[in-house]
C-alpha positions as CSV (number, residue, x, y, z in Angstrom):
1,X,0.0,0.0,0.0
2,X,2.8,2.7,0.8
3,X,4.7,1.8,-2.3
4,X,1.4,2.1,-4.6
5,X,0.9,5.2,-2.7
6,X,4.1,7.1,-3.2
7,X,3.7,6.1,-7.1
8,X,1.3,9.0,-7.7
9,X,3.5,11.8,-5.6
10,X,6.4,10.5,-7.7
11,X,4.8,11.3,-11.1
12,X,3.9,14.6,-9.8
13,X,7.6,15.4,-8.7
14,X,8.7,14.5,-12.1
15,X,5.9,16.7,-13.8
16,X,7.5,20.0,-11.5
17,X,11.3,18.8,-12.8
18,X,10.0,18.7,-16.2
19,X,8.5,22.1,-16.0
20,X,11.2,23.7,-14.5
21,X,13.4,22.5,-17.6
22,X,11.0,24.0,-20.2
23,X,9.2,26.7,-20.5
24,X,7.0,28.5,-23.1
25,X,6.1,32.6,-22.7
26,X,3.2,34.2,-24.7
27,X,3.3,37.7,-24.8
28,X,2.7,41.3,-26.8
29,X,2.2,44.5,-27.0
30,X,-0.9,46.2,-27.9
31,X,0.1,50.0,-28.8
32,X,-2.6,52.9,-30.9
33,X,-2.2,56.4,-31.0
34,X,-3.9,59.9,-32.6
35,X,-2.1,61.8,-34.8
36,X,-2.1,65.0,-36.7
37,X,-0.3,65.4,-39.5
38,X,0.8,68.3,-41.5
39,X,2.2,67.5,-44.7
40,X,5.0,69.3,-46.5
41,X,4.1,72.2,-49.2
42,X,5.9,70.1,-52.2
43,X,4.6,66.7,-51.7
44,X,2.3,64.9,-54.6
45,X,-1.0,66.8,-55.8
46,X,-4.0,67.0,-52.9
47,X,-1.5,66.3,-50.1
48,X,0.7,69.1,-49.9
49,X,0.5,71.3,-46.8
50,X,-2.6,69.6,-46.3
51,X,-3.3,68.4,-42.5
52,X,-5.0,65.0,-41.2
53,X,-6.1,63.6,-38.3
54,X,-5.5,59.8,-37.6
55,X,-5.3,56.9,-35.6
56,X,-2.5,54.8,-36.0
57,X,-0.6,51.2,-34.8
58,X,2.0,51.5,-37.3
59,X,4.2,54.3,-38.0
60,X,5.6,56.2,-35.0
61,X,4.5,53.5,-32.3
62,X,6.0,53.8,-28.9
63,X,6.6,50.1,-28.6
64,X,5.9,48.1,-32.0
65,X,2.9,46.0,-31.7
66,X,3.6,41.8,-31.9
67,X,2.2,38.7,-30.9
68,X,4.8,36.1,-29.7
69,X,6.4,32.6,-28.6
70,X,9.3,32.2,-26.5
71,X,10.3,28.8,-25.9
72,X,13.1,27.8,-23.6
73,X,14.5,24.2,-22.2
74,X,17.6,23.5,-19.6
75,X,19.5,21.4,-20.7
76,X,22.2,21.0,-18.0
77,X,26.0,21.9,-17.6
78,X,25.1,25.0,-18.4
79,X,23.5,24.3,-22.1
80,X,20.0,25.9,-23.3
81,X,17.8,25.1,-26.3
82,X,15.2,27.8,-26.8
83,X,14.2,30.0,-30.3
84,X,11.4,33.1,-30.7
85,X,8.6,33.5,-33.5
86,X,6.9,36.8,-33.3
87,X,4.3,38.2,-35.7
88,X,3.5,42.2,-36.1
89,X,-0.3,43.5,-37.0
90,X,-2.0,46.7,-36.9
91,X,-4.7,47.0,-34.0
92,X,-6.2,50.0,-35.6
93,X,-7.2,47.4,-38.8
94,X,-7.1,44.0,-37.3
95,X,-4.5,43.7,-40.4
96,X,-1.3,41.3,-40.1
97,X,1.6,43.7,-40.8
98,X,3.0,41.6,-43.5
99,X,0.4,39.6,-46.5
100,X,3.0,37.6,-46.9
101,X,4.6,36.9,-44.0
102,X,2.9,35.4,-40.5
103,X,5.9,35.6,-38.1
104,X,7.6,38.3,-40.4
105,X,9.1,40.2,-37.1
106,X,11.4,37.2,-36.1
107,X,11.7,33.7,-36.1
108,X,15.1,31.9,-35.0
109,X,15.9,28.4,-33.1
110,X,19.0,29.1,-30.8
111,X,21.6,26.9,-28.8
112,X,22.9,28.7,-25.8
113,X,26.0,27.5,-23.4
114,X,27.1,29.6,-20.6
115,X,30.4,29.6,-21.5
116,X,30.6,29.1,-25.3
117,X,27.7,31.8,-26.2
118,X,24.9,31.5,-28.7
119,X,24.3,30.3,-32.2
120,X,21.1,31.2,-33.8
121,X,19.3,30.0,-37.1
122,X,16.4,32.1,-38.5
123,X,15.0,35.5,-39.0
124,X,16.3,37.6,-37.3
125,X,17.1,41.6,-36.2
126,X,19.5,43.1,-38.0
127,X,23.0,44.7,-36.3
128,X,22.0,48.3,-37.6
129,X,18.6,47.8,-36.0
130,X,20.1,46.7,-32.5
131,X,22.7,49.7,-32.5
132,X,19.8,52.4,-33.6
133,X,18.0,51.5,-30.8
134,X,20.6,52.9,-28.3
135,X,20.5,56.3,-30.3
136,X,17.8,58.3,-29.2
137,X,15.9,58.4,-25.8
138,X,12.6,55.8,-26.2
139,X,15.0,53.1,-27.9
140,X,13.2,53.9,-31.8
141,X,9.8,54.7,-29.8
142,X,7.3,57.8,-31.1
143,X,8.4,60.5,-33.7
144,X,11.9,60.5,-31.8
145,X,12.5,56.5,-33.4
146,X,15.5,56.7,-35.7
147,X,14.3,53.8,-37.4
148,X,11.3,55.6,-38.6
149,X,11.7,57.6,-41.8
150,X,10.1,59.6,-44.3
151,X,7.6,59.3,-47.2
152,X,7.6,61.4,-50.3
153,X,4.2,60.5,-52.0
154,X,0.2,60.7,-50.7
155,X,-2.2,59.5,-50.4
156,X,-2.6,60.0,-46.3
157,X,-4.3,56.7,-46.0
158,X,-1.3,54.8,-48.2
159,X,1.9,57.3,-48.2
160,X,5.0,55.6,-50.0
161,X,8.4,57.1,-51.5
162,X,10.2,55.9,-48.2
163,X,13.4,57.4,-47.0
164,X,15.4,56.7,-44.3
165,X,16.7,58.8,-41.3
166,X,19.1,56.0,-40.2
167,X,18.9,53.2,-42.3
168,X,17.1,50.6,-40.4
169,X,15.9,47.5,-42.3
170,X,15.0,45.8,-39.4
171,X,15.5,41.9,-40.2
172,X,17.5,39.6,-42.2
173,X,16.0,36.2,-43.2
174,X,17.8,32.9,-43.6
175,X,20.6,34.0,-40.9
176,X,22.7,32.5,-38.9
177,X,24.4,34.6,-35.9
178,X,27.0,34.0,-33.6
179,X,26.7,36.1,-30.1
180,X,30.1,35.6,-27.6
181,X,29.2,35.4,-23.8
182,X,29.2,38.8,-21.8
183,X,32.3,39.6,-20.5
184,X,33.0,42.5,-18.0
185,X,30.6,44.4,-20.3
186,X,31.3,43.3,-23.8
187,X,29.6,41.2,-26.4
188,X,30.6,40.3,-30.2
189,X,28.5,38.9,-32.9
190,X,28.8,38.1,-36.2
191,X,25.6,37.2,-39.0
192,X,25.6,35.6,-42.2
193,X,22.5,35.4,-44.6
194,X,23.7,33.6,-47.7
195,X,21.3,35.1,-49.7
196,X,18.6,32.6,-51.0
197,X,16.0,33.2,-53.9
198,X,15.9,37.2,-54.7
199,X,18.2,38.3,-51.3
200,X,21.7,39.1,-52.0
201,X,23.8,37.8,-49.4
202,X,24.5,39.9,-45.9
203,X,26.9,39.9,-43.7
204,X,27.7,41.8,-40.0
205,X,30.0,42.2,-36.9
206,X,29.0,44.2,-33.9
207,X,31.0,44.5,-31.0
208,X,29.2,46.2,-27.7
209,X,30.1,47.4,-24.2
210,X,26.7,47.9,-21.8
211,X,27.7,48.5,-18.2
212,X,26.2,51.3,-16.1
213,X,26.4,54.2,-17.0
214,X,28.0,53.3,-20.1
215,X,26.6,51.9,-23.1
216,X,28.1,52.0,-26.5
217,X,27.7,49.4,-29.5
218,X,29.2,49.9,-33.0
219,X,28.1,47.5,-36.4
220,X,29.7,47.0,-40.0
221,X,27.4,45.5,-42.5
222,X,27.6,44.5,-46.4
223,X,24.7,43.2,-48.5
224,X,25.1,42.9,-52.2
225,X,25.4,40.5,-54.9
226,X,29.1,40.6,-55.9
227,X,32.2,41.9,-53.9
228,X,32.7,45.3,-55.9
229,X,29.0,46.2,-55.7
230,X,28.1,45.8,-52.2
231,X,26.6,48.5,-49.3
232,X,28.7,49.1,-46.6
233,X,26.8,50.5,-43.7
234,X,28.8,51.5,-40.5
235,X,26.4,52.2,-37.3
236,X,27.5,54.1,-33.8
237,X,25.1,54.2,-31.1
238,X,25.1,54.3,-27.3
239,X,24.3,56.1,-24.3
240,X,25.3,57.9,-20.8
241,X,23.7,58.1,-17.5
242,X,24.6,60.9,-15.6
243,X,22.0,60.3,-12.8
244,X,20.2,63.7,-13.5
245,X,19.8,63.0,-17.1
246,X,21.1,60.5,-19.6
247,X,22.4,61.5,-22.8
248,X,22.7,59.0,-26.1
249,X,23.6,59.6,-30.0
250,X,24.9,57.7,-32.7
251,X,26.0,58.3,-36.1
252,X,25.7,56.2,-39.5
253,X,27.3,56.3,-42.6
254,X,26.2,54.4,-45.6
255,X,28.1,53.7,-48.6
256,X,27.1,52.1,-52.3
257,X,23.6,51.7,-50.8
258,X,20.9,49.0,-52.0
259,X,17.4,48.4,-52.0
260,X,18.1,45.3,-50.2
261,X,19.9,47.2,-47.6
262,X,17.6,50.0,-47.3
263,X,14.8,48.0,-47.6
264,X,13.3,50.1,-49.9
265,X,14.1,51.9,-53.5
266,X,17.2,54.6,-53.3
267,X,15.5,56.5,-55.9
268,X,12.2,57.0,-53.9
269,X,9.4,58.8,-55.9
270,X,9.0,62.6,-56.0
271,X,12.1,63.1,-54.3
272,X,13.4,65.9,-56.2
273,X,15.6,69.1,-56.1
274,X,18.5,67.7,-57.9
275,X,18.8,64.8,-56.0
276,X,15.7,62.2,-57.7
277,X,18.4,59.3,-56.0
278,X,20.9,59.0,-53.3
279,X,23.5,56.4,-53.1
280,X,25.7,57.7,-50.1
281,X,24.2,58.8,-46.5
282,X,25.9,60.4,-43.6
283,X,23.4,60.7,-40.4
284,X,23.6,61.9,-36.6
285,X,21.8,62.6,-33.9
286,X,22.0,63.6,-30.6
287,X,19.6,63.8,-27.9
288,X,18.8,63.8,-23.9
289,X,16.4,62.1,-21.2
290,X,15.5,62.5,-17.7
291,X,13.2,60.2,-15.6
292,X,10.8,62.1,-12.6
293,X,9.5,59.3,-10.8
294,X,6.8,57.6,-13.5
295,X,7.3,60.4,-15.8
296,X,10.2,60.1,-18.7
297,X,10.7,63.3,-20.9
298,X,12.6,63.5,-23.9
299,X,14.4,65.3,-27.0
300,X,16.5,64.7,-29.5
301,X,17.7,66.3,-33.1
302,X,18.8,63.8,-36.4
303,X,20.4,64.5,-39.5
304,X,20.8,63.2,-42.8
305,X,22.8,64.2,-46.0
306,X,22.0,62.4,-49.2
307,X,24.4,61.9,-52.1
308,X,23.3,60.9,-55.4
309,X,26.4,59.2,-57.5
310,X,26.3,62.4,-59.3
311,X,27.6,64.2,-56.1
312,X,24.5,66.1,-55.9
313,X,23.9,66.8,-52.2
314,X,20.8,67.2,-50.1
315,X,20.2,67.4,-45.9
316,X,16.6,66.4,-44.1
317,X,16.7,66.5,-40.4
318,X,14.2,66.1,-37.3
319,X,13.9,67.9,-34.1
320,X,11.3,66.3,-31.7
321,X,10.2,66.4,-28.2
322,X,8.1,63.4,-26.3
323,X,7.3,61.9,-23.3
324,X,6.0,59.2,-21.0
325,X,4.0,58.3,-18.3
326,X,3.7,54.8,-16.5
327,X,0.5,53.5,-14.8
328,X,1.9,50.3,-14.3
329,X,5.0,48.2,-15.7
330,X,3.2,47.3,-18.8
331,X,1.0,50.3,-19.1
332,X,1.9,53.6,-20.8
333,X,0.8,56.8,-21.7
334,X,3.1,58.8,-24.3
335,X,2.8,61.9,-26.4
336,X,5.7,63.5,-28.7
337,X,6.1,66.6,-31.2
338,X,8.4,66.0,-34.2
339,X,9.2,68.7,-37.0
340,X,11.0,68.3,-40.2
341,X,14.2,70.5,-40.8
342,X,16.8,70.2,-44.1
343,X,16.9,71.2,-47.6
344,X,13.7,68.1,-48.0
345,X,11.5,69.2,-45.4
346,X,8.9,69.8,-47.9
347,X,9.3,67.6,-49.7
348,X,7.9,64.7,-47.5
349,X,4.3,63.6,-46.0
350,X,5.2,63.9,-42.3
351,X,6.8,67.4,-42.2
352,X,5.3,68.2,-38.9
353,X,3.8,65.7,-36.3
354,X,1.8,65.7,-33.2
355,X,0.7,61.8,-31.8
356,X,-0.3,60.8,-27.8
357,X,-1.6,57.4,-27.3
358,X,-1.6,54.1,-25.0
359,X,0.6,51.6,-24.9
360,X,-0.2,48.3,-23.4
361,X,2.5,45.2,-22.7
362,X,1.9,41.8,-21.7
């Protein structure tokens, strides 16, 4: 009888060992706000200078909005199996953010050891996308977001004509990455994509320090088809506490630029004023923020100059102002000002912005 009756407390021990070694996470972010929108004066026909109201849970998001997986298993002496698949979508629509791709925001299987670091195999972010984060105060959130740029073209509802402020093509698919362990502060990594069906192959190293108050990362990346015709994009980005405020920037210098690097056509449409293409880009930005209790205020100013490969030369900036409120840990309120500046501040859709909205993690 005591033997039949330890049977069933032994299965359950062996159910709590077994969930202790595994573990799967659901989790998201749910983020809409209101904007007005002012568009510049030399934009396409029926948009220019022209002003709308809107709600939005795409561009200028304080926290992008995802649905995801995270899966993670023990596996001893210091060994972990885990990988992420994470979809975007638009709250405003109910729309997926990608027709053709259901976990287009990343998906990667990854082998972890304590002591050797991580491999992982998948989609995954970009080193330019992890470095612009650091660069401005609500890591790429609101009008202040680096990785955010520019359209050229109406209509309100569909703008297009993109152009960058830093390029930031978020993710690479296909990739495999290397990330070293953390030690005393620093991290390497180094990504391959071979470049399957259309995608030219990429490739990256970034090499980062984060220990308070410092935090500093810089990336070299190349993307192209052949050896003589490939981008080159060096990103700098990083950040200082000084207790009363904290102070980050970053620069970015692109060279030989691509579509598939951009992530969009270098020769966006109505983009004019003897410039109707770039192929070079030089970008910074500097900015501030200070944190009162649940309150976090902001600021920064960017700055791009665009060369065409027949030297031609044109500058659009940003100034922009935001904030942040916190009712709980996954609970914010925001609001943020950003206004065009540069030789093509009129020439794009979002020449002056006001947004506030909600932003809601879990």
């Amino acid at each position: 009888m005591k033997t039949r009756a330890l049977v069933p407390l032994a299965l359950l021990a062996f159910v709590d060992w077994a969930a202790a070694q595994a573990t799967a996470t659901i989790y998201g972010v749910l983020d809409l706000n209101y904007q007005r929108v002012t568009a510049g004066d030399r934009v396409a026909p029926g948009v220019s200078g022209e002003t709308i109201n809107r709600l939005d849970g795409n561009q200028y998001t304080l926290t992008a909005n995802r649905l995801g997986l995270r899966f993670m298993e023990d596996l001893g002496k210091g060994l972990r199996a885990g990988g992420v698949v994470e979809t975007g979508f638009f709250p405003d629509t109910g729309q997926t953010a990608n027709a053709t791709l259901f976990w287009n925001r990343q998906s990667y299987v990854s082998l972890a050891s304590t002591s050797w670091g991580e491999v992982r195999l998948g989609r995954q972010y970009r080193f330019q996308d992890e470095t612009v984060r650091l660069n401005n105060p609500f890591g790429n959130g609101m009008i202040l977001g680096l990785n955010y740029g520019y359209r050229t073209t109406g209509p309100f509802s569909d703008p297009g004509g993109f152009i960058p402020m830093f390029v930031d093509n978020a993710r690479v698919s296909n990739a495999v990455q290397y990330m070293s362990p953390v030690f005393r502060g620093f991290r390497a990594q180094a990504i391959v994509a071979a470049g399957e069906v259309a995608a030219p192959r990429y490739e990256g190293l970034r090499f980062s320090y984060a220990k308070e108050p410092l935090t500093i990362a810089v990336a070299f990346e190349t993307q192209g088809p052949g050896s003589t015709s490939r981008a080159k994009l060096w990103t700098v980005g990083g950040g200082y506490d000084f207790g009363i405020l904290k102070l980050v920037g970053g620069y970015q210098r692109g060279r030989d630029l691509n579509a598939a690097m951009v992530g969009s056509p270098t020769d966006p449409a109505a983009l004019s004023d003897n410039i109707g293409s770039y192929q070079d880009t030089t970008s910074h930005t500097l900015g501030l923020r200070k944190d009162i209790g649940a309150f976090a205020v902001g600021a920064n100013y960017a700055r791009t100059r665009f060369r065409s490969a027949a030297g031609e030369s044109r500058s659009l900036g940003r100034v922009a102002v935001g904030a942040t409120y916190g009712l709980s840990k996954q609970t914010r309120l925001f609001a943020a000002y950003g206004q065009a500046t540069g030789d093509l501040r009129e020439r794009i859709v979002e020449s002056r912005l006001f947004q506030s909205g909600i932003d809601k993690s879990f």
